[in-house]
KETORRO-287712 format. One record per residue (C-alpha): residue number from 0; x, y, z. Coordinates in Angstrom, 2 decimals, padded with zeros to 5 digits. Layout:
N
<site seq="NUM" px="X" py="Y" pz="Z"/>
...
This chain:
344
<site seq="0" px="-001.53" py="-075.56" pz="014.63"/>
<site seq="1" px="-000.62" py="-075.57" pz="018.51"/>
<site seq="2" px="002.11" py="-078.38" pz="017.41"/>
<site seq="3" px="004.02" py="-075.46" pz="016.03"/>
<site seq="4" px="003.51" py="-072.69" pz="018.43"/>
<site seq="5" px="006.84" py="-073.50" pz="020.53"/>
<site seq="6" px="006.18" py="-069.85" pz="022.41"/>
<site seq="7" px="003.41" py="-072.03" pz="023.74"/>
<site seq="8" px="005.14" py="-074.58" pz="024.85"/>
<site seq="9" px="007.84" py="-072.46" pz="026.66"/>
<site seq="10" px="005.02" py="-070.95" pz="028.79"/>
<site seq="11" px="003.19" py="-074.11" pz="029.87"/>
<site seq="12" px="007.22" py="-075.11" pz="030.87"/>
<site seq="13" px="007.46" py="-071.88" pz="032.98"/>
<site seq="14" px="003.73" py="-072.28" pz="034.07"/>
<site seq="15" px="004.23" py="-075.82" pz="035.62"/>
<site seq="16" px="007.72" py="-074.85" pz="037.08"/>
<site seq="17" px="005.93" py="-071.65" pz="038.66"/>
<site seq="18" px="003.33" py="-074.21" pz="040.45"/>
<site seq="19" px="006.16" py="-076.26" pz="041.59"/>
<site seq="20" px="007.60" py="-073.27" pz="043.12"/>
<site seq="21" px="004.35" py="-072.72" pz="044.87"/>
<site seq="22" px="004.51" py="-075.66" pz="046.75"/>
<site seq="23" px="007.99" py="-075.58" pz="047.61"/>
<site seq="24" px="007.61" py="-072.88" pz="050.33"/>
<site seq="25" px="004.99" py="-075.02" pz="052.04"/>
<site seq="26" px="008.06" py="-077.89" pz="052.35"/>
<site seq="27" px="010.46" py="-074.81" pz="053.29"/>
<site seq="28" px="008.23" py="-073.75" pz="056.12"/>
<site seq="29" px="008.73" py="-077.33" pz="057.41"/>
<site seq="30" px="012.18" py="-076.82" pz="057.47"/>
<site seq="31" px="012.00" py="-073.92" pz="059.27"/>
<site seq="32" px="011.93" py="-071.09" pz="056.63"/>
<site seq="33" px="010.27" py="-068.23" pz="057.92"/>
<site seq="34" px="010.73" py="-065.55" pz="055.04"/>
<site seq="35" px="008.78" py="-063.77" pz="052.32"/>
<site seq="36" px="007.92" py="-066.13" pz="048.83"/>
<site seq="37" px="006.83" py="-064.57" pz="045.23"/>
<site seq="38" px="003.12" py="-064.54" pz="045.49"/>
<site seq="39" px="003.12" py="-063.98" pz="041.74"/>
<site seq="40" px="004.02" py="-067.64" pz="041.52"/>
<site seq="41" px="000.61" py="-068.54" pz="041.79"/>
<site seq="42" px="-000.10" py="-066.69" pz="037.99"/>
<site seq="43" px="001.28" py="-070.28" pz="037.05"/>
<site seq="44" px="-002.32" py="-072.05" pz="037.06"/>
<site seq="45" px="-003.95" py="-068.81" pz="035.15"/>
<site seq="46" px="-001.29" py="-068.92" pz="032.05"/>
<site seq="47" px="-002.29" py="-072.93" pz="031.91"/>
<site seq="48" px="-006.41" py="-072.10" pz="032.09"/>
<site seq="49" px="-006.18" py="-069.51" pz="029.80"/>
<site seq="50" px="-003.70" py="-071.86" pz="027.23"/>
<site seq="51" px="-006.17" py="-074.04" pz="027.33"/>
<site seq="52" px="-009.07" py="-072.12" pz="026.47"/>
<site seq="53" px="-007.04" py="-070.98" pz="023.67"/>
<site seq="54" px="-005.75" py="-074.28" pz="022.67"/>
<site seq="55" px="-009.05" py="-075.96" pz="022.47"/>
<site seq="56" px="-010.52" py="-073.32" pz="020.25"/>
<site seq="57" px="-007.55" py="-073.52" pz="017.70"/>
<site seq="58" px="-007.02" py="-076.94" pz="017.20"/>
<site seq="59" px="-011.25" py="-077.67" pz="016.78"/>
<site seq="60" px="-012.25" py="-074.58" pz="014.52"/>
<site seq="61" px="-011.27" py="-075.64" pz="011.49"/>
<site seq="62" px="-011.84" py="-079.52" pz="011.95"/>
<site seq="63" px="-015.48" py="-081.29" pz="012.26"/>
<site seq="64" px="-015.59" py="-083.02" pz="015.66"/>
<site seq="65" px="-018.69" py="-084.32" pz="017.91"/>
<site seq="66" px="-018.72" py="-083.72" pz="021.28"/>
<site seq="67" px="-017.94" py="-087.60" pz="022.05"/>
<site seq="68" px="-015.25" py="-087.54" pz="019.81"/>
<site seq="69" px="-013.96" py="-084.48" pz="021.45"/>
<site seq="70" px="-014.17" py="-085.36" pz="024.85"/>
<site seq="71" px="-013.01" py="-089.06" pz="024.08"/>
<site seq="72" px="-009.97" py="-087.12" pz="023.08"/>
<site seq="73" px="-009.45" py="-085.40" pz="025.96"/>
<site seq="74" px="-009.76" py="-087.86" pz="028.14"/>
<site seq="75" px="-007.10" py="-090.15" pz="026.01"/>
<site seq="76" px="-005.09" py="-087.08" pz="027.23"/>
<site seq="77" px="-005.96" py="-086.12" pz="030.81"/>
<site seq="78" px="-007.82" py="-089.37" pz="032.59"/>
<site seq="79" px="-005.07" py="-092.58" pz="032.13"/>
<site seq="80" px="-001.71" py="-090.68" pz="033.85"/>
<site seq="81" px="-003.32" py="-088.79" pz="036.36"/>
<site seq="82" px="-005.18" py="-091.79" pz="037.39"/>
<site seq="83" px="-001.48" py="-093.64" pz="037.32"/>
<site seq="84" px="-000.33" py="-090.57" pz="040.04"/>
<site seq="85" px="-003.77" py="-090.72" pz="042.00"/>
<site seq="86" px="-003.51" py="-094.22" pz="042.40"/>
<site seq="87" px="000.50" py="-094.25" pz="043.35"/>
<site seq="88" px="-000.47" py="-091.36" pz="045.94"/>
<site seq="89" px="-003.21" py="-093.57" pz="047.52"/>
<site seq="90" px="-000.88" py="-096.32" pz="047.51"/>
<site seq="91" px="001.01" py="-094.39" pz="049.33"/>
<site seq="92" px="-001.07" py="-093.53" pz="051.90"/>
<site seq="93" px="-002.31" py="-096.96" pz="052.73"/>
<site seq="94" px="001.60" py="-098.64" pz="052.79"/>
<site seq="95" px="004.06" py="-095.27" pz="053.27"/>
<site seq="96" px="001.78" py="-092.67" pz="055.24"/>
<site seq="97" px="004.95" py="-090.79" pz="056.35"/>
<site seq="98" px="006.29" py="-090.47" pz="052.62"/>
<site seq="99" px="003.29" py="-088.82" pz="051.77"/>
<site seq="100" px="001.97" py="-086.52" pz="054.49"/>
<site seq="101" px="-000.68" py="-084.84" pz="052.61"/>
<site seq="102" px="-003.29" py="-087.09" pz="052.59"/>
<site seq="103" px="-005.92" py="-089.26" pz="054.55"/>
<site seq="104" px="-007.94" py="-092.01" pz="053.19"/>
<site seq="105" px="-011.54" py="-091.45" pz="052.25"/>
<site seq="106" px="-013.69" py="-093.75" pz="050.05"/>
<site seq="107" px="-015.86" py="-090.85" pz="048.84"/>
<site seq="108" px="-012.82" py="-088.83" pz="048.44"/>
<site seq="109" px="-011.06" py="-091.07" pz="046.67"/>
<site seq="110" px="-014.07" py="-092.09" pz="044.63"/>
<site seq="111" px="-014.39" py="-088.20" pz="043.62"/>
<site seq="112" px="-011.03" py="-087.34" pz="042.93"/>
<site seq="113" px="-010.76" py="-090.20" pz="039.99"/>
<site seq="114" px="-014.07" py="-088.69" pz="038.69"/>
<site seq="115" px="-013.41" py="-085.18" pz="038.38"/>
<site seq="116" px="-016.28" py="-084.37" pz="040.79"/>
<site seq="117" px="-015.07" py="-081.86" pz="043.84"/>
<site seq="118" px="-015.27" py="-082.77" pz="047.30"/>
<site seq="119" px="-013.85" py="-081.74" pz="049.90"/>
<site seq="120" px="-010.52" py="-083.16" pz="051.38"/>
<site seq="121" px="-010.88" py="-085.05" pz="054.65"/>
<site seq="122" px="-007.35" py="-083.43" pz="056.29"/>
<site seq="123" px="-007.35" py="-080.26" pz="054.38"/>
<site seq="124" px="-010.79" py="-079.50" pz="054.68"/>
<site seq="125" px="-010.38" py="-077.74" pz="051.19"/>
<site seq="126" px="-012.23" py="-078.96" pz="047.81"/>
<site seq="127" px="-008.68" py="-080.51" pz="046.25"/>
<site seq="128" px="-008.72" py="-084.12" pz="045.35"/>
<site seq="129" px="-006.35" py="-086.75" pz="046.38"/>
<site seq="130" px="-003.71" py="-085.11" pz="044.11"/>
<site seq="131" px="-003.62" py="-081.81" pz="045.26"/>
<site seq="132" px="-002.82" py="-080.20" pz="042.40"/>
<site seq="133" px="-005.54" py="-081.94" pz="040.60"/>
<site seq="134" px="-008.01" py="-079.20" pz="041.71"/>
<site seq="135" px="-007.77" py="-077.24" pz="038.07"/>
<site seq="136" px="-008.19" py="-080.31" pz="036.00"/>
<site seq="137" px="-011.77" py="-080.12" pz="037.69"/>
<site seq="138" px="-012.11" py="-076.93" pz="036.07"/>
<site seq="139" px="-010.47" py="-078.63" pz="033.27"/>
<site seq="140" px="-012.96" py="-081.22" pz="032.84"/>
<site seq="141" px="-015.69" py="-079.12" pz="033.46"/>
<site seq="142" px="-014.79" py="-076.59" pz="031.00"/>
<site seq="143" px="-014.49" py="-079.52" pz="028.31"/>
<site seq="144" px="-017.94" py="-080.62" pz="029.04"/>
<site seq="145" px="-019.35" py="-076.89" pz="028.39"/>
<site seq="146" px="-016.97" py="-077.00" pz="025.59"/>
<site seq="147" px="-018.11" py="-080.47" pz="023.88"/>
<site seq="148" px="-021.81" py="-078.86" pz="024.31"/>
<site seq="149" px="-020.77" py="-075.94" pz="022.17"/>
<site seq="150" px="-019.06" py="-078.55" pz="019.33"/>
<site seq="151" px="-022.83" py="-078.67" pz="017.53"/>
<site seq="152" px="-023.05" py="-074.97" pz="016.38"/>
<site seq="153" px="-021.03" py="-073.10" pz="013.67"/>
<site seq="154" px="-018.36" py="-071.13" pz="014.90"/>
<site seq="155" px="-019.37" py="-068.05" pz="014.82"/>
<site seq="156" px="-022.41" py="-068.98" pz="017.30"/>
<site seq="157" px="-019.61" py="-071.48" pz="019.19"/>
<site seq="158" px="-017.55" py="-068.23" pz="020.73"/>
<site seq="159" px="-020.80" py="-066.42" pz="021.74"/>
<site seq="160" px="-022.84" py="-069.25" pz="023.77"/>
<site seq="161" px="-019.35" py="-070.60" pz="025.14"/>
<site seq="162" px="-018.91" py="-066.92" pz="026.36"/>
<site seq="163" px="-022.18" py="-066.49" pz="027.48"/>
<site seq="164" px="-022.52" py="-069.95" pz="029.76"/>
<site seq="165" px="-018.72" py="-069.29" pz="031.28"/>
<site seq="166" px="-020.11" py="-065.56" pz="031.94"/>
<site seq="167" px="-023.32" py="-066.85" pz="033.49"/>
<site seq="168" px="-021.90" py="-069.08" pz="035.62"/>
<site seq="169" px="-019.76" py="-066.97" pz="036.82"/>
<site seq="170" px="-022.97" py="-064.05" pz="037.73"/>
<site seq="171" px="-024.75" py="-067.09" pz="039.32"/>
<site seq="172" px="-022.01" py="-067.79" pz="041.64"/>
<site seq="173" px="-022.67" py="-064.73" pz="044.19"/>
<site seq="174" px="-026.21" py="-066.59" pz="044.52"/>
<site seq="175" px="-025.33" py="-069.87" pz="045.16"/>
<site seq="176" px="-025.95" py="-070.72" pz="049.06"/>
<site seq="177" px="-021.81" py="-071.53" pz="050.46"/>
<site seq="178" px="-023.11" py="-074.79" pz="051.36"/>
<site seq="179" px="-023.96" py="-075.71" pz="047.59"/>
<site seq="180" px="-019.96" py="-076.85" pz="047.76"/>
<site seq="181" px="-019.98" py="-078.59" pz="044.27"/>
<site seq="182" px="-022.44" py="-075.77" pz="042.45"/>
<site seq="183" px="-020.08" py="-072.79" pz="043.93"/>
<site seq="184" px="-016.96" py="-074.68" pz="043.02"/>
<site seq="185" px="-017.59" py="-074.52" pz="039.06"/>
<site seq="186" px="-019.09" py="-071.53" pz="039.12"/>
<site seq="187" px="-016.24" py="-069.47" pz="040.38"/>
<site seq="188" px="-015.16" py="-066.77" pz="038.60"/>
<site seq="189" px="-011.45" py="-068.41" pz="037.78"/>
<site seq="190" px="-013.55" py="-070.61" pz="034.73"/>
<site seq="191" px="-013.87" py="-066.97" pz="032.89"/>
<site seq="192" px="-009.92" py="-067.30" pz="032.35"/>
<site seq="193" px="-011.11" py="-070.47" pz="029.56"/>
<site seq="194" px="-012.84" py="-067.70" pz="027.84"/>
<site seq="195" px="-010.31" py="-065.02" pz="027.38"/>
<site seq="196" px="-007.68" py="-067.90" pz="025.97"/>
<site seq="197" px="-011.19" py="-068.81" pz="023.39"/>
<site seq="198" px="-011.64" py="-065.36" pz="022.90"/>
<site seq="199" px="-007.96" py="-064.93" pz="021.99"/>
<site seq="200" px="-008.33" py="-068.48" pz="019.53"/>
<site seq="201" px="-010.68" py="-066.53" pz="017.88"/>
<site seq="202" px="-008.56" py="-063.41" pz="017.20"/>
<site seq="203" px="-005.50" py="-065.49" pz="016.82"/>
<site seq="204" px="-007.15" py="-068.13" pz="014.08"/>
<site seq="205" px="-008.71" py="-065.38" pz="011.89"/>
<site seq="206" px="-005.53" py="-064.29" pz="011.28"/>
<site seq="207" px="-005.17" py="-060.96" pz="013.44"/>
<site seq="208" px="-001.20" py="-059.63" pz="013.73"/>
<site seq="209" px="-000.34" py="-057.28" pz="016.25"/>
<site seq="210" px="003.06" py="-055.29" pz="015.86"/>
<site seq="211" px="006.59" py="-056.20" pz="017.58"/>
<site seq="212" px="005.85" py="-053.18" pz="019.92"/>
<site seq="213" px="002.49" py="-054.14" pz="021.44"/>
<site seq="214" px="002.80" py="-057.66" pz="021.18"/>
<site seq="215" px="005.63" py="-056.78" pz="023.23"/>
<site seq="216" px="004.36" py="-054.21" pz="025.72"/>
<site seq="217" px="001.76" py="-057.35" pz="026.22"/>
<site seq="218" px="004.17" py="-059.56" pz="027.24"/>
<site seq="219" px="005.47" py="-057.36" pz="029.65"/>
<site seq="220" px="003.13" py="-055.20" pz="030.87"/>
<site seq="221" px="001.02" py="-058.85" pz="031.51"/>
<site seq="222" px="003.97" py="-059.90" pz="033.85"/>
<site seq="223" px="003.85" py="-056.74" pz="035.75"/>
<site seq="224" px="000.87" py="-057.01" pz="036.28"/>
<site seq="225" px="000.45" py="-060.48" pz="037.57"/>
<site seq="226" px="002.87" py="-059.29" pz="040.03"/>
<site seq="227" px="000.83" py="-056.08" pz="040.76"/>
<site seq="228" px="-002.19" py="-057.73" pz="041.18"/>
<site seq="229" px="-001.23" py="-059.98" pz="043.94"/>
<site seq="230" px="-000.58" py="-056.98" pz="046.48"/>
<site seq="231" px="-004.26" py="-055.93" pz="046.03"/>
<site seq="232" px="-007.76" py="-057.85" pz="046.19"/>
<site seq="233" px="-008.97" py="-058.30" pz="043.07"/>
<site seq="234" px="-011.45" py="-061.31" pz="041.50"/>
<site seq="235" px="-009.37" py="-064.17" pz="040.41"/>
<site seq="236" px="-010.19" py="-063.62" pz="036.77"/>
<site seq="237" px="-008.78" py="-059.89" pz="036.91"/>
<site seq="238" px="-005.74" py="-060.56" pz="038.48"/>
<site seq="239" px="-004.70" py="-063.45" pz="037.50"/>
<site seq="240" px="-006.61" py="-063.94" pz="033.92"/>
<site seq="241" px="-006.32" py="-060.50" pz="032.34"/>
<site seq="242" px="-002.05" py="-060.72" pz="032.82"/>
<site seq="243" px="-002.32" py="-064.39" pz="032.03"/>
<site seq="244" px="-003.86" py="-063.36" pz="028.54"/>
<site seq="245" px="-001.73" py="-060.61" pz="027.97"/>
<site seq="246" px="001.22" py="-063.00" pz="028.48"/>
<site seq="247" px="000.21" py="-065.54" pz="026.11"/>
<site seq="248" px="-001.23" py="-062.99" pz="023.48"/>
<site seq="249" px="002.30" py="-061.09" pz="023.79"/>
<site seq="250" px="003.85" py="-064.54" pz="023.17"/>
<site seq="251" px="002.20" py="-065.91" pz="020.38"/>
<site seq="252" px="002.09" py="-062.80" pz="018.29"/>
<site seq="253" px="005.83" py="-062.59" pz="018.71"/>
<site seq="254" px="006.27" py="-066.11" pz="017.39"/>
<site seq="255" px="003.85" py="-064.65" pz="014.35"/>
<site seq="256" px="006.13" py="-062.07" pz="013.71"/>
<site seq="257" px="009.47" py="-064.22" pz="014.28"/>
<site seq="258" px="010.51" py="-067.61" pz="013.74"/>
<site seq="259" px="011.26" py="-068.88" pz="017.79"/>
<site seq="260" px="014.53" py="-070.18" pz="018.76"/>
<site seq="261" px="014.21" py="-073.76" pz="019.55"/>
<site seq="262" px="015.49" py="-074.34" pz="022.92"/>
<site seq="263" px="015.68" py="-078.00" pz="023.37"/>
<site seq="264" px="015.71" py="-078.06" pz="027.87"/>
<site seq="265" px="012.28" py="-075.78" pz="027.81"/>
<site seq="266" px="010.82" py="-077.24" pz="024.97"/>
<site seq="267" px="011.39" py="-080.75" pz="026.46"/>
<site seq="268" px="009.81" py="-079.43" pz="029.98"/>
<site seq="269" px="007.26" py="-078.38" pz="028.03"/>
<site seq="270" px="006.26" py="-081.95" pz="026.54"/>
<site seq="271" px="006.72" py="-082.80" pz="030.31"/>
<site seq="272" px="004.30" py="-080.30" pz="031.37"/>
<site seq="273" px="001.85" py="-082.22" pz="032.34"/>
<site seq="274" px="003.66" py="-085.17" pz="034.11"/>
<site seq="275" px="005.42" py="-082.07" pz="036.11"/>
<site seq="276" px="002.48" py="-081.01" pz="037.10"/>
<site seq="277" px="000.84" py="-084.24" pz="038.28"/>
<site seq="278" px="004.20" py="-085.62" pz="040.45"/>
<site seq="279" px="005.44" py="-082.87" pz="042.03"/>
<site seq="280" px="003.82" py="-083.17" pz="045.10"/>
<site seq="281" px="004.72" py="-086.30" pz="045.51"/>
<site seq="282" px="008.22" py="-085.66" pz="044.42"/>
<site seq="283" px="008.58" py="-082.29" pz="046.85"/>
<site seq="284" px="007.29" py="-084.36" pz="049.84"/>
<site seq="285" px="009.80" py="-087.12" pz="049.20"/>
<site seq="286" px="013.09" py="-083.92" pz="048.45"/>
<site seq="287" px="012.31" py="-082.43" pz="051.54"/>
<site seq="288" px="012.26" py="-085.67" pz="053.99"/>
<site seq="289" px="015.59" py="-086.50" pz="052.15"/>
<site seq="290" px="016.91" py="-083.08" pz="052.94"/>
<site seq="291" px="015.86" py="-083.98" pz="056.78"/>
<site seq="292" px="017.53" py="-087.10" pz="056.62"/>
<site seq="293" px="020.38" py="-086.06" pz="055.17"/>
<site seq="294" px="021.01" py="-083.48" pz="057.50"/>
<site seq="295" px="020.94" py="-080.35" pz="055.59"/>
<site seq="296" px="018.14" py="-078.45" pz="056.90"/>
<site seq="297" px="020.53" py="-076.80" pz="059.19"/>
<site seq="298" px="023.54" py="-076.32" pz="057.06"/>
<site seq="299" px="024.37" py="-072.60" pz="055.34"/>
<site seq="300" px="022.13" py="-071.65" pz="052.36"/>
<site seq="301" px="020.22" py="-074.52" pz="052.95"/>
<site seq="302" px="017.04" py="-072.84" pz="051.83"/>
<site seq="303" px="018.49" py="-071.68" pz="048.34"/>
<site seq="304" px="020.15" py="-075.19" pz="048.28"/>
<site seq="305" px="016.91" py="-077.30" pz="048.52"/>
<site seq="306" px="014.72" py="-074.68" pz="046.40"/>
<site seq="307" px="017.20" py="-075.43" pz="043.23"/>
<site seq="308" px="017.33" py="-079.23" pz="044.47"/>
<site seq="309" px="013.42" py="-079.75" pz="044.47"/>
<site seq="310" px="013.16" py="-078.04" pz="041.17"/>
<site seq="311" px="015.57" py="-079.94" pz="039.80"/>
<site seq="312" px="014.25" py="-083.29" pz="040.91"/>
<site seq="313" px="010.79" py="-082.57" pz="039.58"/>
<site seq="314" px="011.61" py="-081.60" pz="036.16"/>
<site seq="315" px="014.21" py="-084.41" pz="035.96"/>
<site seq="316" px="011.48" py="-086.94" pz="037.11"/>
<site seq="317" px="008.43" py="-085.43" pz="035.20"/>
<site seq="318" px="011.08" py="-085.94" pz="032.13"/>
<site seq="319" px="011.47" py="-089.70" pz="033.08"/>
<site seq="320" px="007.45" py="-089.50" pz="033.70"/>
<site seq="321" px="006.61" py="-088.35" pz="030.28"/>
<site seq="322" px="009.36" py="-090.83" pz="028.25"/>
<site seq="323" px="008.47" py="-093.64" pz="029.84"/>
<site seq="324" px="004.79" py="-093.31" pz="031.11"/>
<site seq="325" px="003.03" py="-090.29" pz="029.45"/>
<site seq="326" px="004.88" py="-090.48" pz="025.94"/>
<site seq="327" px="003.55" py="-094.21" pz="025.36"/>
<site seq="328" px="000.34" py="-093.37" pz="026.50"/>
<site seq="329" px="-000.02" py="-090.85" pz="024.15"/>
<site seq="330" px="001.52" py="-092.82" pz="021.10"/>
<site seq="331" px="-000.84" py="-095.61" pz="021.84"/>
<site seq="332" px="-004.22" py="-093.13" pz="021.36"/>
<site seq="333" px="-002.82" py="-091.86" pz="018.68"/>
<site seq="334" px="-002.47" py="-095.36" pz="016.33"/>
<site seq="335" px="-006.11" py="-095.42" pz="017.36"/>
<site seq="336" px="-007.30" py="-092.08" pz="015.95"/>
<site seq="337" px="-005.97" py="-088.57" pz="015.18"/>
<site seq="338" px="-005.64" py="-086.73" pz="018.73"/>
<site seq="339" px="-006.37" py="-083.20" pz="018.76"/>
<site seq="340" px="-004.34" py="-080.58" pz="021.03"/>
<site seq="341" px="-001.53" py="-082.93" pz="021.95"/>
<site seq="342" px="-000.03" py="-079.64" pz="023.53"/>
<site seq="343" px="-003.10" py="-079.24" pz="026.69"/>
């Protein structure tokens, strides 16, 4: 079903290029950039946890899976690239430590990170994994685990304990000690956003329409508001989760209503998602020391200049990434057995 839904793949394309963003202005600072930067960028990682709560209820509800089937599929997905990238970025660090700056060996870091298991970063002193932004794919995992769990019961019971565990978590977080790292890491309040996308599978797989006019007033009122939100202190979930949802509720139901333009660049980027969002940390590190080198740091509009060259050099690499890496990969799992949700 997801196969079809190209509104969906136009937002995952503008969700990973909104995480790239992100992490350019950390690379501008370095340059010298001392200015504002969107903070709404960071709604980027919501519209993907939210997708993918919706994706994995649409593409399982109406086929018969077991939880080892489902999560054998998911990691046919997820584990063999980003353990490619992990392992290039620790290569890295051992023979080109100034090519990739972000990172500092640790065996039980290292060991973590290619497990899915949070722990805290030896340099950054943050729970992120050797691949930075491989933080949400511990929610990821995580939330397949609960999700697999949930694979025995009917449907109808499916939506309502999968609601009630992601809720409960989330109420048992504000009594979990903050040395409890790992426990108070997956029960943070950002895993609610895989329930709204379920919750909207639900709606979206019985069949519900909405009208032109709200679906809409969704989409945009959901991008206001993920702009909005960032300028007051509200719980990850509400800020970022509720526009998230709106967004890709807005989005879908207007592909319902009317056939999508296909356009082939964002649709591409799209496919690419995921490799985008694996290498471009690796790939901003590497734009910005050639900027140094170059000499541009210093030259007029140089910030502008190296914003539309770092973009441009992740999406054209995550492209090469996903033809010649991810692409196979995926081809390869699939003469095995019938993938499900090639699109998370």
């Amino acid at each position: 079903m997801t196969q079809d839904l190209l509104s969906v793949q136009y937002l995952r394309a503008l969700a990973a290029m909104m995480v790239v963003l992100v992490h350019v202005e950390g690379h501008l600072t370095r340059l010298g950039y001392v200015g504002g930067w969107p903070p709404a960028l960071h709604g980027g990682v919501d519209i993907f946890f939210v997708t993918s709560g919706f994706i994995m209820w649409v593409t399982t509800v109406k086929r018969t899976l077991t939880p080892s089937q489902f999560l054998r599929f998911r990691l046919q997905r997820i584990l063999p690239l980003y353990w490619i990238i992990t392992t290039l970025a620790v290569a890295l660090m051992v023979v080109l430590p100034t090519l990739y700056q972000g990172g500092q060996l640790s065996f039980v870091h290292v060991l973590a990170s290619y497990l899915f298991i949070p722990s805290e970063h030896p340099l950054l002193h943050t729970m992120v994994p050797v691949l930075l932004p491989g933080w949400t794919l511990n929610y990821e995992m995580f939330f397949y685990l609960i999700f697999a769990g949930c694979l025995w019961l009917a449907p109808h019971r499916r939506i309502l304990v999968l609601i009630g565990i992601l809720v409960g978590l989330a109420l048992l977080h504000r009594f979990i000690p903050d040395q409890w790292m790992i426990a108070s890491y997956w029960t943070a309040d950002i895993i609610l956003e895989f329930a709204f996308g379920a919750l909207l599978g639900v709606l979206y797989s019985r069949g519900w329409k909405l009208p032109d006019a709200l679906a809409l007033g969704l989409l945009v009122i959901g991008a206001l508001s993920m702009i909005a939100a960032q300028y007051v202190v509200l719980p990850r979930s509400i800020g970022g989760g509720v526009p998230a949802v709106m967004i890709l509720a807005g989005a879908i139901y207007l592909e319902r209503n009317h056939e999508f333009g296909r356009w082939s660049a964002l649709g591409a980027l799209g496919d690419a998602s995921y490799s985008l969002y694996l290498i471009h940390g690796l790939t901003l590190s590497f734009a910005r020391q050639v900027w140094q080198r170059l000499g541009l740091a210093d030259t007029p509009d140089s910030f502008p200049m190296f914003v539309v060259f770092a973009l441009a050099l992740c999406c054209l690499l995550a492209l090469l990434t996903y033809r010649i890496v991810e692409r196979p990969l995926i081809s390869a799992f699939r003469r095995q057995g019938r993938p499900i949700a090639v699109l998370a």
